[in-house]
N, CA, C and O atoms as a DFTB+ gen file, in Angstrom:
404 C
 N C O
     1  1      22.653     -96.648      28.543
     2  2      23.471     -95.440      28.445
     3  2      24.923     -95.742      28.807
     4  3      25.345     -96.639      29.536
     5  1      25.596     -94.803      28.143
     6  2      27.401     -95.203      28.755
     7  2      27.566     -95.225      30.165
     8  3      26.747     -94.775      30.966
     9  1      28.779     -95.824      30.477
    10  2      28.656     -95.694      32.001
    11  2      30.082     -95.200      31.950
    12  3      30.848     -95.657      31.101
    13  1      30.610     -93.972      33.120
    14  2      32.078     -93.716      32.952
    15  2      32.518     -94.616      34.092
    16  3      31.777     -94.424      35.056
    17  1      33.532     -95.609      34.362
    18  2      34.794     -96.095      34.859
    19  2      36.229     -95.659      34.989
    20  3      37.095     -95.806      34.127
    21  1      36.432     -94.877      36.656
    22  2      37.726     -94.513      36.445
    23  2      38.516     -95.949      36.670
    24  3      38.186     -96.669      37.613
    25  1      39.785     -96.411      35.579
    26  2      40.770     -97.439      35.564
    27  2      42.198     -96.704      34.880
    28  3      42.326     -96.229      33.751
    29  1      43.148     -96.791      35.925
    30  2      44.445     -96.563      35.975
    31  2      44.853     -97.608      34.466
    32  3      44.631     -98.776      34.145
    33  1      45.425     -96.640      33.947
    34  2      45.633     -96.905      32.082
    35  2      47.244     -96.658      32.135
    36  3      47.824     -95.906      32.917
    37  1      47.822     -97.458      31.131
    38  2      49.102     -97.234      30.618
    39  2      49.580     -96.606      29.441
    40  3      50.279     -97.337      28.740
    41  1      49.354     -95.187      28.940
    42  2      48.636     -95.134      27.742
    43  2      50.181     -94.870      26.779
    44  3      51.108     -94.274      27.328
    45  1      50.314     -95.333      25.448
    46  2      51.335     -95.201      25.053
    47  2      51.282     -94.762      23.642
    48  3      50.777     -95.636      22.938
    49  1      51.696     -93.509      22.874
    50  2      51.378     -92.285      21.877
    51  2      52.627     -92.703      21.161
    52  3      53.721     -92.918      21.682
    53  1      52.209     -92.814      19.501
    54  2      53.520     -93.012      18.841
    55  2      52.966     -91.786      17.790
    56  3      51.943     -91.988      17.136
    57  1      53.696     -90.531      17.679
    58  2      53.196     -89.825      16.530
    59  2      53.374     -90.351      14.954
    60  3      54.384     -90.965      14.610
    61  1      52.328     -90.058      14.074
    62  2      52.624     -90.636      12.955
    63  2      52.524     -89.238      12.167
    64  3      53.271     -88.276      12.342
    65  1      51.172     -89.341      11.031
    66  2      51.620     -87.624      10.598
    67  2      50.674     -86.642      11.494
    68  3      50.450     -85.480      11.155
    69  1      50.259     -87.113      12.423
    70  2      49.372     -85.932      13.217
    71  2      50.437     -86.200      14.378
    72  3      51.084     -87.237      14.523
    73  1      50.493     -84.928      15.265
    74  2      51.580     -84.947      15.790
    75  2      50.904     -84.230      17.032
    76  3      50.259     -83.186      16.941
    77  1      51.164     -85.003      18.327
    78  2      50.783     -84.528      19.844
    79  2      51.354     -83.520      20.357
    80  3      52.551     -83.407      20.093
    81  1      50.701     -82.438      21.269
    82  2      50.994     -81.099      21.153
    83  2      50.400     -80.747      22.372
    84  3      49.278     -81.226      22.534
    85  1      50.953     -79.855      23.517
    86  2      51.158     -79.252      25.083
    87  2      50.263     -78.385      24.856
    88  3      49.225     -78.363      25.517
    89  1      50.609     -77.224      23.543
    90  2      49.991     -76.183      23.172
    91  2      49.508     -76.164      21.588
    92  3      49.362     -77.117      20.822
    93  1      49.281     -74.540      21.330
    94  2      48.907     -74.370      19.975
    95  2      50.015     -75.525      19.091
    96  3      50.953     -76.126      19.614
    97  1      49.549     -75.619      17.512
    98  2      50.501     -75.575      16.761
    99  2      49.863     -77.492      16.153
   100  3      49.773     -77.900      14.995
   101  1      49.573     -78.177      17.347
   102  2      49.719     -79.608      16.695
   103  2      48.033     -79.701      16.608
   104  3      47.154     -78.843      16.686
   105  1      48.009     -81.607      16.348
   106  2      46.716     -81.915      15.968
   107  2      45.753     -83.196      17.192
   108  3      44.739     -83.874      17.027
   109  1      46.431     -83.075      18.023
   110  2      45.503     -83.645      19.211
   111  2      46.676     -83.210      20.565
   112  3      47.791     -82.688      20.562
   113  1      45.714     -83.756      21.708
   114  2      46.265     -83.709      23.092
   115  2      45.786     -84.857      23.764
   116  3      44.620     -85.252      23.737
   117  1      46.926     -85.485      24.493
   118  2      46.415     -86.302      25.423
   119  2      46.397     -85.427      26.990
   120  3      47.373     -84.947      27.567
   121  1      45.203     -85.416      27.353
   122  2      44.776     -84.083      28.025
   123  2      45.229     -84.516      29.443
   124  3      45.587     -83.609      30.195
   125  1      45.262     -86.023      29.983
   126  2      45.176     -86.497      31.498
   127  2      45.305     -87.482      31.602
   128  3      44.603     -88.201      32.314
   129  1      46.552     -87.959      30.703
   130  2      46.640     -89.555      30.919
   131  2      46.607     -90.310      32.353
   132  3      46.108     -91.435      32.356
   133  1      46.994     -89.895      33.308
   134  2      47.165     -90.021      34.589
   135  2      45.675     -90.763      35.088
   136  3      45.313     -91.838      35.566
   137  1      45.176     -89.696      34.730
   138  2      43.595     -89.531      35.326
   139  2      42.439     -90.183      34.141
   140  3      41.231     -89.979      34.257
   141  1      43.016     -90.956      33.051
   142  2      42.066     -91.421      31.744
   143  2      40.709     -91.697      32.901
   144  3      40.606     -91.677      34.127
   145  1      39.766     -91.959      31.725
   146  2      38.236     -92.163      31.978
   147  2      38.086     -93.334      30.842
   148  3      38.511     -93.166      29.699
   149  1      37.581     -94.273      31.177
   150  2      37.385     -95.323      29.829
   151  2      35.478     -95.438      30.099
   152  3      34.834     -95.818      31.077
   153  1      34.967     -94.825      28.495
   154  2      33.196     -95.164      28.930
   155  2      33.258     -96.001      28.405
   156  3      33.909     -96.150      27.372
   157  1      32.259     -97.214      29.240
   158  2      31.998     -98.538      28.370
   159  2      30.365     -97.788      27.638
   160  3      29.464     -97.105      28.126
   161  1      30.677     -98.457      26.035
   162  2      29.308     -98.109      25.282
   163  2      28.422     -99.040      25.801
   164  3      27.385     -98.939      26.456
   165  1      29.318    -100.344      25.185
   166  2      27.880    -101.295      25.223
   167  2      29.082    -102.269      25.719
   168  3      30.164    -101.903      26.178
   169  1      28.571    -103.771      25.487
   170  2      29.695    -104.913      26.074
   171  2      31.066    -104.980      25.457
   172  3      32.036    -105.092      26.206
   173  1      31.223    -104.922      24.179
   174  2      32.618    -104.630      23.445
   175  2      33.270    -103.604      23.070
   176  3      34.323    -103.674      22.437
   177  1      32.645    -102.416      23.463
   178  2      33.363    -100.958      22.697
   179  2      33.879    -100.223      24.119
   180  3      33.122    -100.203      25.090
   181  1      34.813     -99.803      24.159
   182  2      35.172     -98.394      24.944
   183  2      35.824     -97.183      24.332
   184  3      36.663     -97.107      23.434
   185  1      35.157     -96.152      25.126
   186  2      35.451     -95.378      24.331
   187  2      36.717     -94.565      25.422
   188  3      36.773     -94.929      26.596
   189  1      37.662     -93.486      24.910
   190  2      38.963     -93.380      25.736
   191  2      38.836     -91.740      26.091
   192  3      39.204     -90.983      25.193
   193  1      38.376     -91.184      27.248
   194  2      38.010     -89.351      27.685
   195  2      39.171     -88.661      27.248
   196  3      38.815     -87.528      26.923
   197  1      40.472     -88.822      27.076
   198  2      41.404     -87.732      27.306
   199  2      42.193     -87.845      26.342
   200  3      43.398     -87.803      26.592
   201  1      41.911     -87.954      25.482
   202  2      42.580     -87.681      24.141
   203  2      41.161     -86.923      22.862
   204  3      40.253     -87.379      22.166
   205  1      41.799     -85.470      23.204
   206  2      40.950     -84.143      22.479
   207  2      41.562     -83.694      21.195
   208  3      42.577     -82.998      21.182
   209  1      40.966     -84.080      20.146
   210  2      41.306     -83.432      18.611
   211  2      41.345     -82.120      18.164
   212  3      40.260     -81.703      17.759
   213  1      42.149     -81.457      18.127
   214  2      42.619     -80.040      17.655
   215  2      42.115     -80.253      16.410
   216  3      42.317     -81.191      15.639
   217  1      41.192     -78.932      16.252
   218  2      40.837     -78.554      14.726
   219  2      41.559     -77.287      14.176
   220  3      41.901     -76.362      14.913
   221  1      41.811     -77.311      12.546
   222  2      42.488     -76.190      12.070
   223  2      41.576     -76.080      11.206
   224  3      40.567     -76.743      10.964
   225  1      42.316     -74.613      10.485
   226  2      41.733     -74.518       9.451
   227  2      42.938     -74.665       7.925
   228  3      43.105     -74.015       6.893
   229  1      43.321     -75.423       8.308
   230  2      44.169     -76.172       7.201
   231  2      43.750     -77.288       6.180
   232  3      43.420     -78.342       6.723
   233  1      43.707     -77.268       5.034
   234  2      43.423     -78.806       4.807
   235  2      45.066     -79.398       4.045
   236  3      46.004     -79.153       3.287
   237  1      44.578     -80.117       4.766
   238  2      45.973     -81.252       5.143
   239  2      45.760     -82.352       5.085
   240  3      46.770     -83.006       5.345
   241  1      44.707     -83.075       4.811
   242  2      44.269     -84.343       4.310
   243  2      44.055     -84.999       5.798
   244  3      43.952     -84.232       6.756
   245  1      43.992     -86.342       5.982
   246  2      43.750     -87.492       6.713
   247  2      45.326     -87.507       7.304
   248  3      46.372     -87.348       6.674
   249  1      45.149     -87.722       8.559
   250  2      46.523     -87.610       9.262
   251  2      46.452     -89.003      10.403
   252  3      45.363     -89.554      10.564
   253  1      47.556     -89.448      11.074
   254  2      47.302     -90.615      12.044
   255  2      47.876     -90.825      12.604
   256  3      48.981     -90.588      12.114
   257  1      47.975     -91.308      13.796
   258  2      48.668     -91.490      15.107
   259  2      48.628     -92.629      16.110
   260  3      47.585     -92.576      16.762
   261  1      49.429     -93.662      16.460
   262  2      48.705     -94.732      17.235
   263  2      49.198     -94.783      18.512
   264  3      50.199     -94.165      18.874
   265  1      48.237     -95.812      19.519
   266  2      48.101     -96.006      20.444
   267  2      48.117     -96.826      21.421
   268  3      47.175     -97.573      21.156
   269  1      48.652     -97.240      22.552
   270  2      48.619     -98.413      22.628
   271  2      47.948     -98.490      24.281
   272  3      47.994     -97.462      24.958
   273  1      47.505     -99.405      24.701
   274  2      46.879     -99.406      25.911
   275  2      47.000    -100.469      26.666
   276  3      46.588    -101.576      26.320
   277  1      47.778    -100.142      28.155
   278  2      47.882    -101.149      29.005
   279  2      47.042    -101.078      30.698
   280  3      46.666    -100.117      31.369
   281  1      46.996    -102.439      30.918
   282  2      46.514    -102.315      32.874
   283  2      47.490    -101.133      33.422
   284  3      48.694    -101.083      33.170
   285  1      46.859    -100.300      34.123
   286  2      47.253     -99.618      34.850
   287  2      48.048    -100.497      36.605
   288  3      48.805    -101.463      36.503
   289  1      47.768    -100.069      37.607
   290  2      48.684    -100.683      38.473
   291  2      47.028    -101.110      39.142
   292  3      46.081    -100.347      38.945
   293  1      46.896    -102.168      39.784
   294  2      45.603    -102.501      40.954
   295  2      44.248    -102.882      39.809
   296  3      43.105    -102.540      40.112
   297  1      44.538    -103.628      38.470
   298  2      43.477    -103.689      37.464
   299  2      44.228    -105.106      36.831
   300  3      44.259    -105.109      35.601
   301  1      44.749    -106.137      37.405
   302  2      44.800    -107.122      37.368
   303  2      43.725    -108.210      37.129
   304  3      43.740    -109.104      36.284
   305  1      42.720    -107.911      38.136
   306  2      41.429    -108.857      37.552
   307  2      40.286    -107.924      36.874
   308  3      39.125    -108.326      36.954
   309  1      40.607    -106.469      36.087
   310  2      40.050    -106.002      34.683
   311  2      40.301    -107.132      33.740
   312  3      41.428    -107.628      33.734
   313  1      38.991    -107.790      32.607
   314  2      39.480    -108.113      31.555
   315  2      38.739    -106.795      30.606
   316  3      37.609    -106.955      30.144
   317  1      39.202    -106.022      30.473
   318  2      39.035    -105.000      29.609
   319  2      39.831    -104.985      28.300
   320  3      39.341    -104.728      27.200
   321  1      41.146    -105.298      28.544
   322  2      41.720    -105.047      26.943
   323  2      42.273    -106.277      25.901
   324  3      43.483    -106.498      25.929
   325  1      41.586    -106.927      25.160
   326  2      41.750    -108.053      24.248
   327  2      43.491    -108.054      23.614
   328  3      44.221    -108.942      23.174
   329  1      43.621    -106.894      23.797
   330  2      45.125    -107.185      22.953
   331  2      45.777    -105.934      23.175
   332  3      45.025    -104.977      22.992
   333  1      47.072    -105.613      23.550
   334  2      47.565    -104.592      23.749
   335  2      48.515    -104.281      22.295
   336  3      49.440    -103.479      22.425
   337  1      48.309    -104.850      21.057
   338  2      48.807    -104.300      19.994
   339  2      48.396    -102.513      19.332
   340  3      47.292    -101.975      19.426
   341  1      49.260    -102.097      18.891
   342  2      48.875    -100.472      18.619
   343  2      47.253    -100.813      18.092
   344  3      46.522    -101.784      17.901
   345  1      47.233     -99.425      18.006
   346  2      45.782     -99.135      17.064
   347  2      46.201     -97.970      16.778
   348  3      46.768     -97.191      17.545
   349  1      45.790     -97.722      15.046
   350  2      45.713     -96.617      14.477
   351  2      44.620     -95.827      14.840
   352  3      43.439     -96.174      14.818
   353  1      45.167     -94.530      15.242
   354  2      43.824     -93.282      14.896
   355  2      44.094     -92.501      13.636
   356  3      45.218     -92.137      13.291
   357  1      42.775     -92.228      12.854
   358  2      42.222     -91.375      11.983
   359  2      42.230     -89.876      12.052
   360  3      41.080     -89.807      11.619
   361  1      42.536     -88.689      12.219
   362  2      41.995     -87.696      12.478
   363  2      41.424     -87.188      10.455
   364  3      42.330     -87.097       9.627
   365  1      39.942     -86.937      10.011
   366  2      39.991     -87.141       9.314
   367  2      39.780     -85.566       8.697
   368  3      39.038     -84.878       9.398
   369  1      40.256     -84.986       7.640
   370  2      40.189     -83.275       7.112
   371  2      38.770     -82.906       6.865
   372  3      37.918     -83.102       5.998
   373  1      38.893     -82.245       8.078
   374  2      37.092     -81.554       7.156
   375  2      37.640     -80.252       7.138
   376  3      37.025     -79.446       7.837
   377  1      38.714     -79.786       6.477
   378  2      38.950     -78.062       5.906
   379  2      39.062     -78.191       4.339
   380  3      39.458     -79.106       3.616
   381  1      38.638     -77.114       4.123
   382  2      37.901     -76.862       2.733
   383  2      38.941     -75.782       2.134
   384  3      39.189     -74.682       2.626
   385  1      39.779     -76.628       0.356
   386  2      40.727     -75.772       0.040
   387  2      39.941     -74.336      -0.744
   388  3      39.245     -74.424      -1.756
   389  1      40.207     -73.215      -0.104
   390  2      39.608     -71.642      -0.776
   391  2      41.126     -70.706      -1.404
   392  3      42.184     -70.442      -0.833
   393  1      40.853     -70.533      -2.176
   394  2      41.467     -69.797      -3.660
   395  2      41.189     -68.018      -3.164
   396  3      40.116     -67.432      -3.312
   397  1      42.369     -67.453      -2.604
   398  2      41.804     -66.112      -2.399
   399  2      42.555     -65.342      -4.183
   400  3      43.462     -65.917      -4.786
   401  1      42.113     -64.445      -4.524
   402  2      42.484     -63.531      -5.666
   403  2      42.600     -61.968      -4.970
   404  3      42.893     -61.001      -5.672
């Protein structure tokens, strides 16, 4: 089963066409960077708690945003992150275009 690990994260948000948002209006939140949660799945995957996907009812196609992730402060002997190059996120459209008359 996952296991949660709190580790002090450096987390770094570049908007692309989905765009990070406090309140209404955008298409994700980074909810607690401060406080991230990283679950390990299995030996190579983690997965990242505080970044929550806003759903609309827009369709707007496939939108994306990247990310980048560093040692936090006191995680020196973590080997957790293979490469601190961005990574793209996906947010992918599941709204359905309707034709009112």
């Amino acid at each position: 089963p996952p296991t949660e690990v709190d580790i002090p994260l450096i987390i770094t948000i570049r908007n692309g066409t989905a765009i990070a948002t406090a309140g209404e209006g955008g298409d994700f939140v980074l909810q607690n960077y401060i406080q991230a949660k990283v679950i390990r799945i299995n030996e190579t995957e983690l997965a990242l708690d505080p970044i929550m996907i806003i759903d609309d009812d827009f369709p707007e196609g496939n939108e994306t945003f990247s990310l980048s992730l560093m040692k936090g402060e006191g995680t020196d002997t973590l080997n957790i992150f293979p490469s601190t190059s961005p990574v793209t996120v996906v947010i992918h459209d599941n709204d359905e275009v309707t034709i009112g008359i």
